[in-house]
C-alpha positions in Angstrom: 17.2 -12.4 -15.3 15.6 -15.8 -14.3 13.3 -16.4 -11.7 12.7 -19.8 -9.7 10.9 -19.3 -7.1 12.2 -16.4 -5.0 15.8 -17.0 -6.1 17.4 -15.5 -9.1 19.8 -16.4 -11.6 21.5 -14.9 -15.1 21.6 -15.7 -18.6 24.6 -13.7 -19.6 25.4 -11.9 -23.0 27.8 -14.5 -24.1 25.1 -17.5 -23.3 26.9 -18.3 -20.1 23.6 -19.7 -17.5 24.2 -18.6 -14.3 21.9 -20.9 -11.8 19.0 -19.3 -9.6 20.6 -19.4 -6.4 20.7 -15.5 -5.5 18.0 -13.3 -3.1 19.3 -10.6 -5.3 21.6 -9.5 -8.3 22.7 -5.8 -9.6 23.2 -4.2 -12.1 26.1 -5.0 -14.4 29.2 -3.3 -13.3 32.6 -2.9 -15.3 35.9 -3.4 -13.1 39.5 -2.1 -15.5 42.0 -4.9 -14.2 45.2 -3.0 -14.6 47.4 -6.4 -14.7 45.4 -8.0 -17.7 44.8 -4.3 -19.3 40.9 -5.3 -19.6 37.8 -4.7 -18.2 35.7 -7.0 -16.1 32.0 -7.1 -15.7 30.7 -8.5 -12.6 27.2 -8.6 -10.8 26.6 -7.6 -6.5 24.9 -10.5 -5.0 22.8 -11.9 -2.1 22.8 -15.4 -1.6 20.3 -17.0 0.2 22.2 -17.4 3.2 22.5 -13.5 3.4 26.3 -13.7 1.8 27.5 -10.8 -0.2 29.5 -10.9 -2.9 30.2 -10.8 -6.8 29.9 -12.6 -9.6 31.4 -12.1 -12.6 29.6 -12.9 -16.4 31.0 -16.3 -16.8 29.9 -17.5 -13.4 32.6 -17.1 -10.9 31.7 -16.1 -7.6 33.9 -13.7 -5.6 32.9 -13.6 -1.1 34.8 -12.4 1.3 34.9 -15.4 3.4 
């Protein structure tokens, strides 16, 4: 993980930088997409402005709203 500040960002397995803009990031978790018969790893996050959500290892964020 990488730390600016309080905000927290990723440097992934595959090299992929994931900016500092996150209160808070989990634990890696792996998601079996049963239309592309693979699995998916994506991180719970907090954004600053108290948003939930996921992002996945190359950087794509998944809210609600």
């Amino acid at each position: 993980m990488l730390l600016q500040g309080k905000k927290i960002g990723l440097l992934t397995h595959n090299l992929k930088y994931i900016k500092p803009l996150y209160l808070d990031i989990s634990y890696p978790e792996e998601v079996y997409d049963a239309k592309t018969s693979k699995a998916q790893v994506f991180h719970e996050v907090l954004t600053a402005s108290g948003k939930k959500g996921f992002i996945n290892i190359d950087g794509f964020e998944y809210f609600k709203d």
